[in-house]
C-alpha atoms as one frame of an Amber mdcrd trajectory, in Angstrom:
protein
 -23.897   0.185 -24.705 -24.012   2.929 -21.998 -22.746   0.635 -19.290 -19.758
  -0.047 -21.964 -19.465   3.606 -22.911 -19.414   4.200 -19.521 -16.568   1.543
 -18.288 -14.369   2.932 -21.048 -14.785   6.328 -20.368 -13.519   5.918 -16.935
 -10.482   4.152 -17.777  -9.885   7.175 -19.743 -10.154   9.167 -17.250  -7.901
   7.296 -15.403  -5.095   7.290 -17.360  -5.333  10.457 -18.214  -5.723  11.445
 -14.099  -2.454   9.273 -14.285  -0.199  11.033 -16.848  -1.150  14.439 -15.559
  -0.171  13.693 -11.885   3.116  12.974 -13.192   3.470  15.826 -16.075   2.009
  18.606 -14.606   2.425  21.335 -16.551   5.401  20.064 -18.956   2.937  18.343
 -21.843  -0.216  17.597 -21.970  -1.882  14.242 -23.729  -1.875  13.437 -26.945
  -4.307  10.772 -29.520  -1.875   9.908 -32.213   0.216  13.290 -31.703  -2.845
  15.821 -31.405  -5.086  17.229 -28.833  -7.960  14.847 -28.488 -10.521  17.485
 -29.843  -8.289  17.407 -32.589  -8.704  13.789 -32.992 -12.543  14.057 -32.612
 -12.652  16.610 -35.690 -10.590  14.645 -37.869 -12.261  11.028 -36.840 -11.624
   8.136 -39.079 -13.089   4.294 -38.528  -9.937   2.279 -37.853 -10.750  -0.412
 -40.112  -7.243  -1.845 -39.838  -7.947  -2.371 -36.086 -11.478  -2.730 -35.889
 -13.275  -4.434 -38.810 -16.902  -3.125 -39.351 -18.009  -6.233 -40.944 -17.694
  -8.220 -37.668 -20.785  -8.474 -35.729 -21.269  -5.759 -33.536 -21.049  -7.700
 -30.180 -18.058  -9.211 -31.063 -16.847  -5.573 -32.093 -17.951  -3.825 -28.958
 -15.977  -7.213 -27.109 -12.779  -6.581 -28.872 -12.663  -2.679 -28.068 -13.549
  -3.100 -24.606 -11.350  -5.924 -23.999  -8.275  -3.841 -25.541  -9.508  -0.959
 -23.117  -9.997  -3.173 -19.855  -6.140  -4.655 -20.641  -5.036  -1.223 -20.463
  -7.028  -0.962 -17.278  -5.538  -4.363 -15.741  -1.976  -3.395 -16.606  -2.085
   0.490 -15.297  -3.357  -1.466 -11.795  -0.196  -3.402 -12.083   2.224  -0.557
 -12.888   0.173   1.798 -10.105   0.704  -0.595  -7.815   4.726  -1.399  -8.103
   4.951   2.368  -8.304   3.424   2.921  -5.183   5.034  -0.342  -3.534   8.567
   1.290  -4.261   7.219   4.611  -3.514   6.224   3.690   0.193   9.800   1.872
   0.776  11.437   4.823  -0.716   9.756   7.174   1.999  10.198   4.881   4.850
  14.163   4.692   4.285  13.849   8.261   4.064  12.362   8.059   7.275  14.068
   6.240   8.954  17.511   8.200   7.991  15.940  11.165   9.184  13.772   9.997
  12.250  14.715  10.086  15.665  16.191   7.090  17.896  12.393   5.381  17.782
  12.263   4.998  14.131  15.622   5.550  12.654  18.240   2.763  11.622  20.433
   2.365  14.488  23.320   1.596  12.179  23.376   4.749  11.012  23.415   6.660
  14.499  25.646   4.213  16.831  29.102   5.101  15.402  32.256   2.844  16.450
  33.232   4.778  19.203  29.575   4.956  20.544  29.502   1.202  20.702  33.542
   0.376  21.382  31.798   0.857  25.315  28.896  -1.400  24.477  28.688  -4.970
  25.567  26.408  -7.021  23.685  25.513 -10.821  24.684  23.440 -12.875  22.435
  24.273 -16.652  24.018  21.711 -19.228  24.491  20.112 -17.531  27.879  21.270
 -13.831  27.203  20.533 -11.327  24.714  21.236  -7.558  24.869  18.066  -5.432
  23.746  18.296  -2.064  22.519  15.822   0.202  24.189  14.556   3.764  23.288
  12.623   5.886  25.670  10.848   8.991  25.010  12.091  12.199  26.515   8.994
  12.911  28.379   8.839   9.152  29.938  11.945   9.191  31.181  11.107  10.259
  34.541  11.271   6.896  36.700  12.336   4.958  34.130  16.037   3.207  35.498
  13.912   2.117  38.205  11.146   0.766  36.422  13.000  -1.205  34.006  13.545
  -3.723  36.314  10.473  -4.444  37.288   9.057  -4.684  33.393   7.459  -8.092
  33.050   7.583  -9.347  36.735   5.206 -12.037  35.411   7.579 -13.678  33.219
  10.306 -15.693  34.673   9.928 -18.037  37.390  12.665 -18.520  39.539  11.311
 -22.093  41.873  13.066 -24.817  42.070  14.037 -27.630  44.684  12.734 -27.372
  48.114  15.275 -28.353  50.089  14.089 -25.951  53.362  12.392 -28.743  55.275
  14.988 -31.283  55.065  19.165 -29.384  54.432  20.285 -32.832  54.354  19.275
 -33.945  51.297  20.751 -30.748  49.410  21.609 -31.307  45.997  19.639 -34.596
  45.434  17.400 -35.053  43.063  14.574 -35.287  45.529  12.078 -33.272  43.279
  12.950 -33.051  39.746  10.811 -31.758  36.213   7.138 -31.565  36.730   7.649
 -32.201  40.514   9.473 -28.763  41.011   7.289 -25.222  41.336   9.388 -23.371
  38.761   7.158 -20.549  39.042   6.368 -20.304  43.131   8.717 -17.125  43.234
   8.411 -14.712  39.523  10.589 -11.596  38.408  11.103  -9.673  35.675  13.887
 -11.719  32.831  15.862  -8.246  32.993  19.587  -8.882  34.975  20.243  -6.529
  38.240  22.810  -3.058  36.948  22.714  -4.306  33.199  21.045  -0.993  32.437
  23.203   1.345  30.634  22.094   4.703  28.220  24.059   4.382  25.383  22.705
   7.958  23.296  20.405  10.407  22.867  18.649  13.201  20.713  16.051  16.010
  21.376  13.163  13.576  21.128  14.222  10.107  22.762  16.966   8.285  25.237
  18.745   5.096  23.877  19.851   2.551  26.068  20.275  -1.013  26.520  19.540
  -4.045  28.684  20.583  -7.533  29.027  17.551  -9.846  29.597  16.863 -13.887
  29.962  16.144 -14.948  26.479  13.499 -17.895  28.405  12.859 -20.521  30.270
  12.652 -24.107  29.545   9.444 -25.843  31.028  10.199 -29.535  31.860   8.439
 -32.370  30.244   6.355 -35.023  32.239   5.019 -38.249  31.910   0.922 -38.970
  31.425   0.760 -42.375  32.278   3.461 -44.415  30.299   3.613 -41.627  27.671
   5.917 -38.420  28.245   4.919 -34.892  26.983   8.103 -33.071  25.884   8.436
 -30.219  27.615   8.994 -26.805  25.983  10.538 -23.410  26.153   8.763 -20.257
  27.144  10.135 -16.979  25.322  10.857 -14.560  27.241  12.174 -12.017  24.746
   8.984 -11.517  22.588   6.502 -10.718  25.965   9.106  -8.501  27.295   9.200
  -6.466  24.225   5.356  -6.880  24.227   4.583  -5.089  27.696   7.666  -2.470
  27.051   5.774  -1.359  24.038   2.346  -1.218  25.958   4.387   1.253  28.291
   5.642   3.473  24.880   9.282   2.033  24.927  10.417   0.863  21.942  12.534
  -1.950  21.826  14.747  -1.286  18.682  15.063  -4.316  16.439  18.671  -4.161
  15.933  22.144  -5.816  15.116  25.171  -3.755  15.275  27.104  -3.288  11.723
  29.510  -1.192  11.218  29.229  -1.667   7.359  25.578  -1.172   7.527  25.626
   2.692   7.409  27.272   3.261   3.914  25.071   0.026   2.811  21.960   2.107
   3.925  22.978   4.969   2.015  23.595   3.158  -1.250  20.528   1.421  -0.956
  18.248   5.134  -0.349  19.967   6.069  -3.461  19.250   3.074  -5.605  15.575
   2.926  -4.400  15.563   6.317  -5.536  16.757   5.852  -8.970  14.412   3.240
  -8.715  11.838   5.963  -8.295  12.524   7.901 -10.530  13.067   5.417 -13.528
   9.801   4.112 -12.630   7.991   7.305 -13.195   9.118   8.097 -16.480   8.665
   4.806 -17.402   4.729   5.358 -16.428   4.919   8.334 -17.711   5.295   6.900
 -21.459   3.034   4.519 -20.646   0.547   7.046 -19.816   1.215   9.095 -22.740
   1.087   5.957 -25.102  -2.397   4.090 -23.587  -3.891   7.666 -23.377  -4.196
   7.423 -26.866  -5.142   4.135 -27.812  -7.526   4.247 -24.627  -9.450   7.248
 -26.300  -9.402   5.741 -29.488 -11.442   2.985 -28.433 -13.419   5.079 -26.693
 -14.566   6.810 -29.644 -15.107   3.939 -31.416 -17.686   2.834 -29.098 -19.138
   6.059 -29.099 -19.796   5.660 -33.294 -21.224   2.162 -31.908 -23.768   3.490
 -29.447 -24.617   6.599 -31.793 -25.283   3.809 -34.954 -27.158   1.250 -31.940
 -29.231   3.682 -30.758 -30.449   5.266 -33.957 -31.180   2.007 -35.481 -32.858
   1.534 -32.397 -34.813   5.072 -32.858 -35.370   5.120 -36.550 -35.573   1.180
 -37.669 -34.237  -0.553 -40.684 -32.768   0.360 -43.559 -30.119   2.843 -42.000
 -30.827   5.985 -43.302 -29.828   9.099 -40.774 -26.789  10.718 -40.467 -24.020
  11.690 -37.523 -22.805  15.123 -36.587 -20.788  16.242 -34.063 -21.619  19.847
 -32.626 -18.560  21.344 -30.174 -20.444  23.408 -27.566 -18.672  26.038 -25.346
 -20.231  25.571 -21.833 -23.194  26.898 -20.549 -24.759  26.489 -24.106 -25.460
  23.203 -24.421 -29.046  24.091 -23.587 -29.197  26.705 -25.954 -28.018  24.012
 -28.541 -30.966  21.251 -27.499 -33.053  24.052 -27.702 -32.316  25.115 -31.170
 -32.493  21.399 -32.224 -35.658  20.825 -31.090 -36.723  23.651 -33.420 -35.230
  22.800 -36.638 -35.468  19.069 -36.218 -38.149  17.999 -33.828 -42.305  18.270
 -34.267 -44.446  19.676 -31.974 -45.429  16.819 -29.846 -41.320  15.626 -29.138
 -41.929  16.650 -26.004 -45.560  14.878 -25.279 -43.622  11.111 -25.585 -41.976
  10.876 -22.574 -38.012  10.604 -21.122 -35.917   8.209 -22.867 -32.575  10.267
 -22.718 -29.331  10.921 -20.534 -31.401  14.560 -19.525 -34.790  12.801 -19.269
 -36.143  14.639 -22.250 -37.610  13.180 -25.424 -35.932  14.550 -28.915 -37.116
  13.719 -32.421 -32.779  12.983 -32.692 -30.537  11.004 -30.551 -28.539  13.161
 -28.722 -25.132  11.800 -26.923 -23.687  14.285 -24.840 -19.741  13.833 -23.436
 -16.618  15.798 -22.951 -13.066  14.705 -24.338
């Protein structure tokens, strides 16, 4: 029963650590429309909802299985909440960001990119770049020379012997493809394209990749395959802290982005006050059934204490702090026999009364 009273108290706990993040100071929660020490004054068995002539494992099962739903579906809730919550702030960050991290669709206006030449063909693709202010230095130089591992530029040999030019003297496996190596960025397709107090937009035109020929292995011939060139070269740009901007110019895009901040953020909102009643609602029922299993565990535990037939009775004592002791104390006198404390610990405090004593705070 304590490991039960204790499970259920800290769902509680958290739904009540729930409802308060989101009401602050604009209501507090209720059990059945009071204050819960309210509730605790005026406690009544739910027989309607608990039946005391069902056995009491199967009762303490039914409460806690009501509780631990509650449990399983704040998770779920919690969790959407915070899903929508985390897109929510990274739209908001990205309209506010810099050129690293904001959407480029918003920035790069019409005019901006009437001057921009974009290829995306087969062997070509234009890549949006952004460059921090303080690695700029060096940088139009350097950017052809990013990746110099990547593309191979052999092919045919036809030094040794000019008059067989343009036969196909070596051809697919036969030809070094890779003897001479570069970077896949073209000569002069560098261009800046904007800028803010933080970074340096620009773009590039790079080799999308390079097809390596097949060959034959005995009778059999291994297809050959393509080598991407794109998804290295945006690899070592980012291990030199430029950013290659995942990005497809639309002019639509901008007011879409704005609509879609402001329904995430309706979103949001109707979310929260939608956990919001839900807190407010499984508060209740959640304490409920935690009381109820308190009545269990006081009834358990006095059997346990006092035997068969039942004959004891429950009270409830509200203690203002710092007094509890005082309270034990005074207990001990009135109730208890002089040797209470001679038989040992067997209690939450490790003392020994001649009552059972269940401390907790609502």
């Amino acid at each position: 029963m304590v490991k039960t009273d204790s499970i259920v108290e800290s769902i509680v706990r958290k739904v009540e650590k729930t409802g308060h993040e989101f009401l602050g100071n604009r209501g507090e929660m209720t059990v059945g429309g009071v204050p819960a020490p309210r509730y605790i004054q005026q406690f009544a068995w739910d027989y309607a909802k608990y039946p005391n002539r069902r056995p009491l494992k199967e009762l303490v099962s039914l409460i806690s299985g009501g509780v631990s739903a509650i449990d399983e579906e704040l998770k779920q809730l919690g969790g959407a909440y915070g899903a929508k919550v985390a897109a929510l702030q990274e739209s908001q960050r990205k309209k506010g960001g810099n050129l690293m991290v904001a959407d480029l669709n918003d920035v790069l206006t019409a005019d901006l990119m009437r001057n921009v030449e974009v290829h995306d063909t087969e062997y070509l693709k234009t890549l949006f770049i952004a460059i921090p202010k303080q690695l700029l230095d060096g940088f139009e130089e350097k950017i052809y020379k990013i990746g110099n591992q990547l593309a191979g530029f052999g092919g045919p040999d036809w030094s040794r012997d000019p008059s067989k030019l343009g036969e196909p003297v070596k051809f697919g496996s036969l030809v070094d493809r890779h003897k001479s190596r570069g970077s896949p960025v073209v000569p002069g397709s560098l261009k800046k394209i904007h800028e803010d107090l933080d970074a340096t937009l620009f773009t590039v035109v790079v080799l999308k990749g390079q097809y390596e020929s097949g060959y034959y292995e005995g009778d059999e011939f291994v297809a050959g395959n393509k080598v991407d060139f794109e998804k290295e070269f945006t690899k070592v740009c980012r291990d030199k802290r430029y950013i290659v901007r995942d990005f497809k110019y639309d002019p639509s895009q901008a007011s879409k982005s704005a609509m879609a901040l402001e329904q995430l953020q309706v979103e949001v909102d109707g979310m929260k006050s939608g956990l919001m009643r839900w807190c407010k609602t499984h508060y209740g029922e959640a304490f409920v059934a935690w009381m109820h299993i308190k009545v269990i565990r006081v009834f358990v535990e006095s059997v346990l204490r006092y035997g068969l037939p039942v004959d004891f009775t429950a009270v409830l004592y509200k203690v203002s702090s710092g007094k509890d002791r005082e309270l034990t104390d005074a207990l001990d006198k009135s109730l208890g026999t002089s040797d209470a404390a001679a038989a040992g610990g067997d209690g939450e405090d490790d003392d020994y009364h001649d009552f059972v004593l269940i401390k907790f705070e609502p």
